[in-house]
PyMOL CGO cylinders between C-alpha atoms (Angstrom):
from pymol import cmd
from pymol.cgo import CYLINDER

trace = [
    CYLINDER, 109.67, 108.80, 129.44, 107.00, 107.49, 127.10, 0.3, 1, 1, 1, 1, 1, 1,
    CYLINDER, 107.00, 107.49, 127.10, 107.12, 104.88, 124.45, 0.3, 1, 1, 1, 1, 1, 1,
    CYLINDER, 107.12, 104.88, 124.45, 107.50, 107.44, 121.60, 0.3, 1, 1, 1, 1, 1, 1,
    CYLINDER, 107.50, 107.44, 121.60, 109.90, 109.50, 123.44, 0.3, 1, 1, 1, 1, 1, 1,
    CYLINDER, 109.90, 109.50, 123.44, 111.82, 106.12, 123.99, 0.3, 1, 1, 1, 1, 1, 1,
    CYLINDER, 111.82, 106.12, 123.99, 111.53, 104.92, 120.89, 0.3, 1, 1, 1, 1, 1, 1,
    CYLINDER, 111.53, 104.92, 120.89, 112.90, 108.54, 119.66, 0.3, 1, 1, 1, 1, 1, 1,
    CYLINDER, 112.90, 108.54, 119.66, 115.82, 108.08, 121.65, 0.3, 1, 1, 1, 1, 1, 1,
    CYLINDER, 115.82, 108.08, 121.65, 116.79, 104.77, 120.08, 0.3, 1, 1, 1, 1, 1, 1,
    CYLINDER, 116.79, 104.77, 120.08, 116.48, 105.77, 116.94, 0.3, 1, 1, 1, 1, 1, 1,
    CYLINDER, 116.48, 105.77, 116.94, 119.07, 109.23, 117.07, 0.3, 1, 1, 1, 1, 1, 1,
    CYLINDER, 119.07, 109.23, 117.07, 121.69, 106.82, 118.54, 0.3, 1, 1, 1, 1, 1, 1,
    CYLINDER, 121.69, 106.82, 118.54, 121.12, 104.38, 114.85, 0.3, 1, 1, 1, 1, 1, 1,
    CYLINDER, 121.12, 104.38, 114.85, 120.96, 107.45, 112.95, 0.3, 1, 1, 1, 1, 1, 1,
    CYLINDER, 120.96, 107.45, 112.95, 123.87, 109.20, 114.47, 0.3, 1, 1, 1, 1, 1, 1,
    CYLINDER, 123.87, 109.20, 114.47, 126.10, 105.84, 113.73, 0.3, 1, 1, 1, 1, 1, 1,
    CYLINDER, 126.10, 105.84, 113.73, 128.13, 106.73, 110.89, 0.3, 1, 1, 1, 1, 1, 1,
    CYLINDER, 128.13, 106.73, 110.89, 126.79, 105.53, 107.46, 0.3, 1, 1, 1, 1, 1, 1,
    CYLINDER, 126.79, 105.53, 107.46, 128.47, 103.21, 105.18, 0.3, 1, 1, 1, 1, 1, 1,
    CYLINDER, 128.47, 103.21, 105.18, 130.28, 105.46, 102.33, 0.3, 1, 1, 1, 1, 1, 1,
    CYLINDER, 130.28, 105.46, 102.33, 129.95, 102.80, 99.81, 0.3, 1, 1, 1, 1, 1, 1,
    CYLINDER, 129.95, 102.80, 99.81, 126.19, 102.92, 100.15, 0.3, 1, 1, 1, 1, 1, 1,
    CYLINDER, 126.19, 102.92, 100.15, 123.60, 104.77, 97.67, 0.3, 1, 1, 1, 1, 1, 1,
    CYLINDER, 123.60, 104.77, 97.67, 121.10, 107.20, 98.18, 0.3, 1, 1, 1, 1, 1, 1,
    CYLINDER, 121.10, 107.20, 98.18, 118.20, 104.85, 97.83, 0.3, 1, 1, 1, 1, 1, 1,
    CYLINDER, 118.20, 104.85, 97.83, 119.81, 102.24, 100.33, 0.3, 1, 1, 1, 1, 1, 1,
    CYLINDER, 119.81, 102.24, 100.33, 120.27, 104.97, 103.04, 0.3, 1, 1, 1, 1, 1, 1,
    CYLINDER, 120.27, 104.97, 103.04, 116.36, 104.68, 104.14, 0.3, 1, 1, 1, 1, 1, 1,
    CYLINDER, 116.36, 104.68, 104.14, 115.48, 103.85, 107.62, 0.3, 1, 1, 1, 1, 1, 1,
    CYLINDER, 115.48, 103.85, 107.62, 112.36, 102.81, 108.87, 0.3, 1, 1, 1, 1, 1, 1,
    CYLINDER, 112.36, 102.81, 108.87, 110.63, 102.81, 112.21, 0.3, 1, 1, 1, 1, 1, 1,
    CYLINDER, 110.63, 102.81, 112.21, 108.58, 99.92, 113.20, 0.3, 1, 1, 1, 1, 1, 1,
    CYLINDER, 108.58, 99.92, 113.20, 106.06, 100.74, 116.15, 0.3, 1, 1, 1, 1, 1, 1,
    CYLINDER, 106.06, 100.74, 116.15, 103.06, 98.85, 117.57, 0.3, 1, 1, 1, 1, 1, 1,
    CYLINDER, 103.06, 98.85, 117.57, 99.88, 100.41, 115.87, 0.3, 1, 1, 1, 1, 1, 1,
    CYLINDER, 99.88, 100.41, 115.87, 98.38, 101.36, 118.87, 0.3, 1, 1, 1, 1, 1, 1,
    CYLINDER, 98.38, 101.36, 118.87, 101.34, 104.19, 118.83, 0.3, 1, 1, 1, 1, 1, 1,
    CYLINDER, 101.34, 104.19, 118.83, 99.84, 105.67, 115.87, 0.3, 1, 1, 1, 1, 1, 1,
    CYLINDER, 99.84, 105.67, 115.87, 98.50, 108.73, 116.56, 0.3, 1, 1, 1, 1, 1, 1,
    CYLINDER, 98.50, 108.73, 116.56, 100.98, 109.43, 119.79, 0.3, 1, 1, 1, 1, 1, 1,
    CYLINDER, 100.98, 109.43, 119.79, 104.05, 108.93, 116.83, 0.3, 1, 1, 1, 1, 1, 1,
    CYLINDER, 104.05, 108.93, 116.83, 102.07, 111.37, 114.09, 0.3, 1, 1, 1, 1, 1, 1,
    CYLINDER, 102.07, 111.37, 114.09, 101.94, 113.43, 116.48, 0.3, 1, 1, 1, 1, 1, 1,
    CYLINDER, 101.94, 113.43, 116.48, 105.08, 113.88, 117.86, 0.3, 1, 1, 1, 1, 1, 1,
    CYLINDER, 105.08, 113.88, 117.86, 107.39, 113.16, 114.10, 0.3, 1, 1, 1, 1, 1, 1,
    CYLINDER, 107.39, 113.16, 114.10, 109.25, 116.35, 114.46, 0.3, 1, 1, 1, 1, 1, 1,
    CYLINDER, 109.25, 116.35, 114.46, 111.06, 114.23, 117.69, 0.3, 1, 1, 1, 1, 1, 1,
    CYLINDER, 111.06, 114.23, 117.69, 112.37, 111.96, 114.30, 0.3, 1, 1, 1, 1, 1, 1,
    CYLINDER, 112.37, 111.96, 114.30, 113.15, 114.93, 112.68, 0.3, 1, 1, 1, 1, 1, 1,
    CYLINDER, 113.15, 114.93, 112.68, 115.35, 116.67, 115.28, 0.3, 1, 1, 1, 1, 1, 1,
    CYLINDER, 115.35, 116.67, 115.28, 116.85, 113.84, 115.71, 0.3, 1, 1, 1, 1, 1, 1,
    CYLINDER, 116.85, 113.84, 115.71, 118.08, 113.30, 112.04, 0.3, 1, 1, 1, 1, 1, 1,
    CYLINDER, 118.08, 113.30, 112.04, 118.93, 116.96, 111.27, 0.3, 1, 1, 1, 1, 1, 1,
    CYLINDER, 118.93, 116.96, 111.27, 120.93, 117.09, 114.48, 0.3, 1, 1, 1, 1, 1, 1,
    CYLINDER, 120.93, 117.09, 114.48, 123.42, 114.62, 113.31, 0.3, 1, 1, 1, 1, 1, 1,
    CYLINDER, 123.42, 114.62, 113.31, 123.68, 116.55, 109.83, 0.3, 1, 1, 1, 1, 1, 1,
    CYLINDER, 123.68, 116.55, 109.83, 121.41, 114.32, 107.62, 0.3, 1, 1, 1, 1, 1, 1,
    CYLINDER, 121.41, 114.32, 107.62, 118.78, 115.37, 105.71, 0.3, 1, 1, 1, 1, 1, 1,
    CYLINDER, 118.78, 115.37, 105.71, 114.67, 114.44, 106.66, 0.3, 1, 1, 1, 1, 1, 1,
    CYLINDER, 114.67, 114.44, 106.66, 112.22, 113.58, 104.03, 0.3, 1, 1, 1, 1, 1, 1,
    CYLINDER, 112.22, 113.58, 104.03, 108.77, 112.60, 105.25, 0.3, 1, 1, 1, 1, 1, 1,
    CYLINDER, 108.77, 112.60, 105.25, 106.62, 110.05, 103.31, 0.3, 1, 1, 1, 1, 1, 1,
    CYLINDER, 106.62, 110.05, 103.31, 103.43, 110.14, 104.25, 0.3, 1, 1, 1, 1, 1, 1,
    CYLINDER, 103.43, 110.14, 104.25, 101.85, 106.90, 102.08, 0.3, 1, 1, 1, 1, 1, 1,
    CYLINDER, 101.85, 106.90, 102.08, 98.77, 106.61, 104.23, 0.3, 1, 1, 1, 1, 1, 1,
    CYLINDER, 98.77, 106.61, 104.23, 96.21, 106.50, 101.58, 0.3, 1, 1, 1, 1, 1, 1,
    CYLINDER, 96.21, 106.50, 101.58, 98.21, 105.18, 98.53, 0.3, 1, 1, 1, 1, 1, 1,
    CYLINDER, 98.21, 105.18, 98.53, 97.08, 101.52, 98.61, 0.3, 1, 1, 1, 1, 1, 1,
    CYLINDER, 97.08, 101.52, 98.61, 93.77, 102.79, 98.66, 0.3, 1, 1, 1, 1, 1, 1,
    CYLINDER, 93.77, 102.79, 98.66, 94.10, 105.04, 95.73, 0.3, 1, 1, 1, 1, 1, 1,
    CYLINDER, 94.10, 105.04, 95.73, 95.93, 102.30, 93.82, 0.3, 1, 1, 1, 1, 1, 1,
    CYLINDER, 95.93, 102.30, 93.82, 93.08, 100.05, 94.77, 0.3, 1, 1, 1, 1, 1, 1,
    CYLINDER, 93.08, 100.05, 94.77, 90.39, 102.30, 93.70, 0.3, 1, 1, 1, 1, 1, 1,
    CYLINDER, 90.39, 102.30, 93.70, 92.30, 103.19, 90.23, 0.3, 1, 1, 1, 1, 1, 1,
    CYLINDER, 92.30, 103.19, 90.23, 92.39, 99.09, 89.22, 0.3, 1, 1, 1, 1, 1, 1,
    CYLINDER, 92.39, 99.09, 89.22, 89.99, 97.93, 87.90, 0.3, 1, 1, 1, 1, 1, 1,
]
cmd.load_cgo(trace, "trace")
């Protein structure tokens, strides 16, 4: 099993824990931390993230934020 398969793994048994009724929307975001070197091996296999949240009856929203310092960046003057 590789790292992203792994790393898959770990996170469908945190998001199949039941979640905290008393909790909001907005406080019911998870997110992955991975080396950087896992980039492109991750990208490329998200829809292991997604399986894994929609399989324990929770809704998946991607955010892809890649280029929005940059934008914000070149908007400032």
């Amino acid at each position: 099993m590789g790292r992203i398969e792994e790393l898959a793994g770990r996170y469908r048994s945190h998001i199949g824990a039941p979640w905290q009724r008393n909790l909001a929307g907005d406080q019911k975001a998870i997110f992955v931390v991975y080396p950087k070197t896992d980039e492109r091996k991750l990208r490329s296999r998200l829809e292991l993230f997604e399986m894994a949240t929609t399989s324990t009856g929770h809704p998946w929203r991607s955010l892809d934020l890649t280029n929005t310092f940059a934008r914000w960046i070149a908007a400032t003057d």
